[in-house]
C-alpha positions in Angstrom: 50.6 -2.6 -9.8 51.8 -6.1 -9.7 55.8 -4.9 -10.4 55.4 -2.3 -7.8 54.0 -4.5 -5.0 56.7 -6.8 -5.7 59.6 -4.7 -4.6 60.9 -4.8 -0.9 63.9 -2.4 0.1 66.6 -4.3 1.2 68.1 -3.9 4.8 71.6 -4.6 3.5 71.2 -1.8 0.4 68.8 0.1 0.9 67.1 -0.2 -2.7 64.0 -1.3 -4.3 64.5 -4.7 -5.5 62.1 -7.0 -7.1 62.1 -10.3 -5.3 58.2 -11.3 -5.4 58.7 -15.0 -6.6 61.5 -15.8 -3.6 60.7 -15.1 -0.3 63.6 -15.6 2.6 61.7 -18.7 3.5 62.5 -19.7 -0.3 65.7 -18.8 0.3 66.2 -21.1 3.4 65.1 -23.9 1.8 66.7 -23.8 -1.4 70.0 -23.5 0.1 69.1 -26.4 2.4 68.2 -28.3 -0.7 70.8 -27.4 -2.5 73.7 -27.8 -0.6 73.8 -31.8 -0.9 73.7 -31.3 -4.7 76.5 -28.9 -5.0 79.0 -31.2 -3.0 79.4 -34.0 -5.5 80.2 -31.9 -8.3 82.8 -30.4 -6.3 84.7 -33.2 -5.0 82.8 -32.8 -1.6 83.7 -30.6 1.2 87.4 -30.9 2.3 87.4 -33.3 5.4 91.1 -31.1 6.9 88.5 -30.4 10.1 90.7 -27.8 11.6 90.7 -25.6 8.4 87.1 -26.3 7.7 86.8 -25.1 11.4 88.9 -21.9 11.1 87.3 -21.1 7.3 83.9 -21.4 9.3 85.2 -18.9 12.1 86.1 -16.5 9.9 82.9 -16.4 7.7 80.8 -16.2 10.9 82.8 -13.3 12.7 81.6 -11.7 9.0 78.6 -12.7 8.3 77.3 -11.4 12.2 78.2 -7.9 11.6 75.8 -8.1 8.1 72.5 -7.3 7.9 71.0 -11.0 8.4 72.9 -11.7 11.4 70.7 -14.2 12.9 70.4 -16.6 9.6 72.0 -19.9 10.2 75.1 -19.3 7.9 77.1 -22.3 6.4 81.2 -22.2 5.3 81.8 -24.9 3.0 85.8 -25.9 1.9 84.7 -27.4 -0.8 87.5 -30.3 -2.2 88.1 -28.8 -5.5 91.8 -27.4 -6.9 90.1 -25.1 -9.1 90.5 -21.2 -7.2 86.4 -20.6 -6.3 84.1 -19.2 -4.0 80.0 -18.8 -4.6 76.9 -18.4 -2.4 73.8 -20.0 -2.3 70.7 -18.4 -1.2 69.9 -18.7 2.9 73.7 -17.9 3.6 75.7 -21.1 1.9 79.2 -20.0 1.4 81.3 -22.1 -0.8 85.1 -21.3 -0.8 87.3 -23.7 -2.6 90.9 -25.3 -1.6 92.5 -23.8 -4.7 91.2 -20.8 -3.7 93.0 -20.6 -0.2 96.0 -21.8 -1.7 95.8 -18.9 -3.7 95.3 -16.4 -0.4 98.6 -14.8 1.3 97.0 -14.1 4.6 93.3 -14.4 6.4 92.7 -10.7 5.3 92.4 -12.1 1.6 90.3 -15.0 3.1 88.1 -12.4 4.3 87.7 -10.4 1.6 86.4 -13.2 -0.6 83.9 -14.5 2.4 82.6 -10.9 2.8 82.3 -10.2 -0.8 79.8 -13.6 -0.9 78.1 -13.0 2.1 77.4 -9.7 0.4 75.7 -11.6 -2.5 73.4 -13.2 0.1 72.1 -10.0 2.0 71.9 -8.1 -1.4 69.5 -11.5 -2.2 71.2 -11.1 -5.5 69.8 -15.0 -6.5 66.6 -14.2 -5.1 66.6 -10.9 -7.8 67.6 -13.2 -10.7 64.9 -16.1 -9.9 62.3 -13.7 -9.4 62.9 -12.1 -13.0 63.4 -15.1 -15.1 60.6 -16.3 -13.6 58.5 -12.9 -14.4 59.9 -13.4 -17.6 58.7 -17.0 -18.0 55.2 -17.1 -17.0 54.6 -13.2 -18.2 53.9 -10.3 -15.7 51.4 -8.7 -18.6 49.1 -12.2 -17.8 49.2 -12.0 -14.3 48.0 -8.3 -14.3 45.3 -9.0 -17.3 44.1 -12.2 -15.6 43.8 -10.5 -12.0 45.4 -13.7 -10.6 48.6 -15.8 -9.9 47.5 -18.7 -11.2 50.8 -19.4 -13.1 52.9 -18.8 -9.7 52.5 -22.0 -8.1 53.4 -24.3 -11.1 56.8 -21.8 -11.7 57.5 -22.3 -7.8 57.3 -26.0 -7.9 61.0 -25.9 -9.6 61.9 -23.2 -7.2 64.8 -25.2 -5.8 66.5 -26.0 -9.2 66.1 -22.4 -10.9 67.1 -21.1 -7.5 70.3 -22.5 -7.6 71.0 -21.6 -11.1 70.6 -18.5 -10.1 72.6 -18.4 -7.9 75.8 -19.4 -9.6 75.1 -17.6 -12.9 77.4 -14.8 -13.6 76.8 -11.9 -11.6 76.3 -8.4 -13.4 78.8 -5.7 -12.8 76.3 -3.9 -10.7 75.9 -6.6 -8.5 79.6 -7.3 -8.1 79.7 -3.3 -7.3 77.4 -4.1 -4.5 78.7 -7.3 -3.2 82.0 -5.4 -3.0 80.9 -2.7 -1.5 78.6 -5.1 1.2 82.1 -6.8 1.6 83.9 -4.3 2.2 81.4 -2.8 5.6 81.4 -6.2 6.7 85.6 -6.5 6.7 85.5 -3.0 7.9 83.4 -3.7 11.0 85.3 -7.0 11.5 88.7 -5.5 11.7 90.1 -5.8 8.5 91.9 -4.0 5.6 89.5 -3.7 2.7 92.4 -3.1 0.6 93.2 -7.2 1.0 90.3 -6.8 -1.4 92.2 -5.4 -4.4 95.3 -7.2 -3.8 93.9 -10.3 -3.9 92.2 -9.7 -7.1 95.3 -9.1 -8.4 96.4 -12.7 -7.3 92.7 -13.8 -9.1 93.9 -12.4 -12.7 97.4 -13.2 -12.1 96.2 -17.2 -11.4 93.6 -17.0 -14.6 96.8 -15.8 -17.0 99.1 -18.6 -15.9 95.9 -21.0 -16.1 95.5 -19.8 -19.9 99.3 -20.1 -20.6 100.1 -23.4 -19.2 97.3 -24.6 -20.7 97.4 -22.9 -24.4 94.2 -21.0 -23.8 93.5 -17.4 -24.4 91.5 -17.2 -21.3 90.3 -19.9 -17.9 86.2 -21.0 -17.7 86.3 -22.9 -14.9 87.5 -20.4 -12.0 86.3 -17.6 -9.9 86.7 -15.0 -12.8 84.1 -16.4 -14.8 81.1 -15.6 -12.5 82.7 -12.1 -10.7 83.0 -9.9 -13.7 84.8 -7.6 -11.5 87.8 -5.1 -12.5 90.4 -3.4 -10.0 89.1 -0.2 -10.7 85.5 -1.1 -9.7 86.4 -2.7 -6.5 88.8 0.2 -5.3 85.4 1.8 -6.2 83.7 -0.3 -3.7 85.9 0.9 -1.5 85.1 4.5 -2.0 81.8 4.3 -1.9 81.2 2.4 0.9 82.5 4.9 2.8 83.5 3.0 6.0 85.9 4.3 8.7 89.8 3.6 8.1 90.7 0.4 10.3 93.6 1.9 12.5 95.4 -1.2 13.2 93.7 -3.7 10.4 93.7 -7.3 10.8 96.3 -9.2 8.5 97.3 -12.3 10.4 99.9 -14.0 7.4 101.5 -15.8 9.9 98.9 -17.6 11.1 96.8 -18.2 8.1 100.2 -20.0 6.3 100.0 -22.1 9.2 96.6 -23.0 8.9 96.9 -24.2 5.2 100.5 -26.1 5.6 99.8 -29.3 4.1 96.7 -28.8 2.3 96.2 -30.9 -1.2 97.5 -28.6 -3.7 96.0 -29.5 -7.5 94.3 -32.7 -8.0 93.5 -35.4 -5.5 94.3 -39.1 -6.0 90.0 -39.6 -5.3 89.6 -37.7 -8.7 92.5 -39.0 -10.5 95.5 -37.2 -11.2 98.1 -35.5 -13.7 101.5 -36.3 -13.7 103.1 -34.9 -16.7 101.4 -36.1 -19.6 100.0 -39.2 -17.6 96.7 -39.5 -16.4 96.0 -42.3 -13.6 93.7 -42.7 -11.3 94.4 -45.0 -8.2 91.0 -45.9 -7.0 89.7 -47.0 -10.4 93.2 -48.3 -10.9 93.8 -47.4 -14.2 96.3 -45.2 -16.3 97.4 -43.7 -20.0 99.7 -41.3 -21.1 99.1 -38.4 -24.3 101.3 -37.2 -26.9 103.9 -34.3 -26.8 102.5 -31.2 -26.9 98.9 -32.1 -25.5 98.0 -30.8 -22.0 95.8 -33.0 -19.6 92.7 -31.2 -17.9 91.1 -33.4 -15.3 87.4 -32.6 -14.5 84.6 -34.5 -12.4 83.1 -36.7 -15.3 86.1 -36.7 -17.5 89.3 -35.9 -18.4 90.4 -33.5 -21.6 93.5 -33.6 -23.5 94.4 -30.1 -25.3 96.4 -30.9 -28.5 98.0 -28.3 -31.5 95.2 -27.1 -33.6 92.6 -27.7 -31.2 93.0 -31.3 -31.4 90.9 -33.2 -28.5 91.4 -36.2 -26.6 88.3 -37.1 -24.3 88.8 -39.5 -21.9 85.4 -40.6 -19.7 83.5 -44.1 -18.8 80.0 -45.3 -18.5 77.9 -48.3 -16.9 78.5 -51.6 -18.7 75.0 -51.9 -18.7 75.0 -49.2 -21.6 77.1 -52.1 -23.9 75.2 -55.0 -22.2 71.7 -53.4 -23.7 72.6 -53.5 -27.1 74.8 -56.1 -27.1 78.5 -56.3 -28.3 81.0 -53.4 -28.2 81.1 -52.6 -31.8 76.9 -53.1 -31.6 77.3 -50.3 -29.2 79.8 -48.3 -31.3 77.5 -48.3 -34.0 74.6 -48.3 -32.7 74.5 -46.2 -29.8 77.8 -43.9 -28.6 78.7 -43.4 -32.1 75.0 -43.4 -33.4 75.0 -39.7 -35.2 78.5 -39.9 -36.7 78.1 -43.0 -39.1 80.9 -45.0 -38.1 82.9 -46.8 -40.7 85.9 -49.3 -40.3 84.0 -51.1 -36.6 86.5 -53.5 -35.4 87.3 -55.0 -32.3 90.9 -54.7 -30.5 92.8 -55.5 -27.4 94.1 -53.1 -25.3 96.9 -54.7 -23.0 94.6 -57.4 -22.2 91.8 -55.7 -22.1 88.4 -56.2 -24.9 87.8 -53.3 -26.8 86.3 -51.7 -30.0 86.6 -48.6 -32.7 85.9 -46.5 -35.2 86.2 -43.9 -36.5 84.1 -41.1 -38.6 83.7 -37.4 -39.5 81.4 -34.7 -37.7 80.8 -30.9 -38.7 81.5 -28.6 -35.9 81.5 -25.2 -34.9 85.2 -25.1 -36.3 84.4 -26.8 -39.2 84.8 -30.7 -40.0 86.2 -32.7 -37.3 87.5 -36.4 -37.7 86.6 -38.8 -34.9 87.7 -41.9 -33.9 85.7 -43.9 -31.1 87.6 -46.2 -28.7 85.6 -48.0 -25.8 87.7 -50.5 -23.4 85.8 -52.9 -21.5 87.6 -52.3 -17.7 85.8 -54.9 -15.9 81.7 -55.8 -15.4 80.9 -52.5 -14.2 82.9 -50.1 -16.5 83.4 -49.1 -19.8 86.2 -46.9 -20.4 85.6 -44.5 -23.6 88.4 -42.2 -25.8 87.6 -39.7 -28.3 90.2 -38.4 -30.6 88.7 -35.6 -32.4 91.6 -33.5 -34.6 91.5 -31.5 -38.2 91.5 -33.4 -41.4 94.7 -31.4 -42.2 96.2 -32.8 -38.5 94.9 -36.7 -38.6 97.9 -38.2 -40.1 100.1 -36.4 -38.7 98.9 -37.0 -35.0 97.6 -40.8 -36.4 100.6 -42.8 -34.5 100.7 -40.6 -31.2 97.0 -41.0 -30.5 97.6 -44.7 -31.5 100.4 -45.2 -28.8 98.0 -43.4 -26.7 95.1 -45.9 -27.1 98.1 -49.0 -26.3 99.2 -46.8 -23.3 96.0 -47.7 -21.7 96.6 -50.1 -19.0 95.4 -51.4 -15.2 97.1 -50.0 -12.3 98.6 -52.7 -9.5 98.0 -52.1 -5.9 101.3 -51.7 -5.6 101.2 -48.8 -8.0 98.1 -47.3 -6.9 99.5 -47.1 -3.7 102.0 -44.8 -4.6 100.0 -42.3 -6.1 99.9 -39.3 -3.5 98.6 -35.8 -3.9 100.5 -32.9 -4.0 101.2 -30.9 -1.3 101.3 -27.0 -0.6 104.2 -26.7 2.4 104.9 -23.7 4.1 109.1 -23.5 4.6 111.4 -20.9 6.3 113.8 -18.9 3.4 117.6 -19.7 4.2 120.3 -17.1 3.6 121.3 -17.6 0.1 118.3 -19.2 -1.0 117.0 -17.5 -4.3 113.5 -18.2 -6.3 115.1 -20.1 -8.2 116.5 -22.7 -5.5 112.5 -22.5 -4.4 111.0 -22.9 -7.4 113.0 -26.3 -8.9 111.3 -27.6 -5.3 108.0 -27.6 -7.2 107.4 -31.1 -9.1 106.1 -29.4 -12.5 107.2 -29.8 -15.5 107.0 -26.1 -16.7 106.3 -23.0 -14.9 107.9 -23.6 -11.9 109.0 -20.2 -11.8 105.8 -18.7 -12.1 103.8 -20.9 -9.6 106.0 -19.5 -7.4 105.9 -16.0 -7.4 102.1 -16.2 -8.1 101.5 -18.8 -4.9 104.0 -15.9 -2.9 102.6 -12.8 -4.0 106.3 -11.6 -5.6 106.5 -9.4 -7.6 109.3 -8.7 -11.0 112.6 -7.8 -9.7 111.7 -8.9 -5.6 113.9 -11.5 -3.8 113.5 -13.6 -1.4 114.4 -12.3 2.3 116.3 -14.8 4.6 113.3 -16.1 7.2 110.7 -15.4 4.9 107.7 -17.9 5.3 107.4 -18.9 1.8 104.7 -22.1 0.3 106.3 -24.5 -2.3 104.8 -27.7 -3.7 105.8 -31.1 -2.8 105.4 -34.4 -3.8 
């Protein structure tokens, strides 16, 4: 009885869906909650007003021909390099910088801002809260006891398992009907559903390179990991949704380069950032450089070297206050960072002028025993700047002097220095006659893949050249 009262057809789908522990008021106030939370983890929303502006514009022209038109819907650019895009409940659209670099034109845009809203009318997080938390306090109790005594505790964590919800990884059903939600609202708006398809071609294209240039079989951290969608299932969509053929769709390339031209492109100098093998960070002031054949991965709370073997270099920092409560730093190596490995060999060491202590151990892991060795670098009163070097038994010597230089590579940044550090930049230029893919792509200031960031940023495809007067985007310096 319970399970059945609980179920509401939904406006935007026209199905049963159990949403009894999330009502739209929930909803609302989650998102309002919420959306302060997810900022930080994201590098905070992307102050470039005009394309936060235009972003917004877009979504709202969308979200007005949905179901829940008179919701107060939010666009957030969110200031992250990694190619995303997520809802919150109470119509909080996320869509990250990475992401529209990664767009051709505002029909791609559009496609990705449709396909969220659709998440949001569909009350996807609203389904997912309301079963784990059926599942949590038990629907059998509720129905024996008559009562909903356990409600109230469950919805006094509303916000947080609301949230988690709503970033989870979608199921394939729901990614069927946020596509096919998307794909009405484009439809209505003007567009060319098809923008869906192509730019999920772009999506898997982006997660391949990602895993290559980074010696992974596959990306975590992007769009792709919470839409399990295919290309079949959104040309699907598309089928099913059965909307009316746009005659003269919306595209507007021209205008959408326009708006991005000169938007950060990869990491920003407020996170840190990778140049080469280096690492530095210009508002901390600080730098360090890893061996051949690791690859630097720069997230919010640290920074991850990928070496041969799966060979680990963990880069992070902590309060002084950590060190100052138990004392000394090898007190603290012992004692409290490097607590469960039972560090042997505790020394203290200088590090270009800076106080500094290790160690070094052995830990069982998933992939079998690890070696560890435990560097923490006193930066100044505040800080305490912390390496891990975790590598096989069978790759320890070998790597032994690399991740030694490594350590002594650690060094304070002058303001001079620090100065000079400036994000990258995605530039929107006019092809000249003669100019080849090549002659574009040794613009970019990578090490490797130049090539390929090219023809994936441009949408080419094997065996296309370039056209003279093409708008094409590079990367600058």
């Amino acid at each position: 009885m319970l399970a059945l009262a609980a179920c509401s057809t939904n406006p935007a789908t026209g199905d049963q869906s159990f949403t009894a522990f999330m009502s739209e008021e929930d909803e609302a106030r989650i998102g309002a909650e919420m959306h302060p939370k997810i900022l930080d983890p994201y590098g905070g929303a992307y102050d470039e007003i005009e394309l936060g502006a235009y972003v917004a514009k877009i979504g709202s022209r969308l979200a007005v021909l949905s179901e829940l038109p008179k919701i107060e819907w939010r666009f957030t650019v969110l200031n992250d390099r990694n190619v995303n895009a997520f809802a919150l409940p109470g119509g909080y659209i996320y869509i990250t910088r990475g992401l529209l670099a990664l767009a051709s034109n505002e029909a791609e845009m559009a496609g990705v801002l449709a396909h969220e809203i659709g998440h949001v009318t569909a009350r996807h997080s609203a389904q997912r809260h309301s079963t784990n938390m059926a599942t949590s306090i038990g629907l059998t109790v509720l129905g024996v006891l008559g009562s909903a005594a356990g409600v109230p505790s469950g919805l006094g964590n509303v916000a947080n398992l609301g949230a988690q919800a709503a970033i989870q990884q979608y199921s394939q059903g729901q990614e069927l009907q946020a596509d096919m939600l998307g794909v009405r609202y484009m439809t209505r708006a003007g567009y060319d559903p098809s923008a869906m398809t192509s730019f999920f071609r772009k999506l898997k294209a982006h997660s391949e390179l990602e895993a290559q240039e980074q010696g992974r079989d596959g990306i975590k951290h992007n769009i792709m990991s919470t839409h399990p969608r295919t290309e079949d299932r959104i040309t699907q969509a598309i089928d099913l949704a059965k909307e009316k053929a746009v005659s003269r769709p919306i595209v507007r390339q021209k205008g959408y380069l326009a708006q991005i031209n000169g938007l950060v492109f990869g990491d920003d100098p407020q996170q840190g950032v990778r140049r080469g093998r280096s690492f530095m960070h210009p508002e901390l002031k600080i730098a360090f450089t890893v061996p051949p054949g690791f690859v630097l991965l720069n997230f919010p709370n640290q920074v991850v070297a990928v070496g041969p073997n799966k060979s680990r270099i963990i880069f992070n920092m902590v309060g002084s206050e950590q060190v100052s409560r138990v004392g000394s730093l090898p007190t603290y190596l012992r004692k409290s960072w490097g607590r469960g490995i039972g560090l042997q060999s505790v020394e203290r060491v200088e590090v270009n002028g800076l106080r500094g202590a290790t160690g070094n151990g052995r830990v069982d892991t998933k992939d079998g025993p690890r070696d560890v060795r435990l560097i923490a670098i006193r930066g100044d009163r505040k800080r305490i700047y912390r390496f891990s070097f975790v590598t096989p038994p069978s790759e320890t010597k070998r790597l032994s002097l690399e991740l030694r230089r490594t350590t002594y590579s650690f060094r304070r940044l002058s303001g001079a220095e620090a100065d000079k550090i400036q994000p990258l930049r995605l530039k929107i230029v006019r092809v000249l006659r003669g100019e080849s893919i090549a002659d574009m792509a040794a613009r970019f200031p990578f090490e490797r893949f130049k090539r390929e960031w090219f023809r994936l940023l441009n949408n080419l495809q094997p065996g296309e050249r370039l056209k003279p007067g093409q708008n094409v985007k590079i990367v600058t310096g």
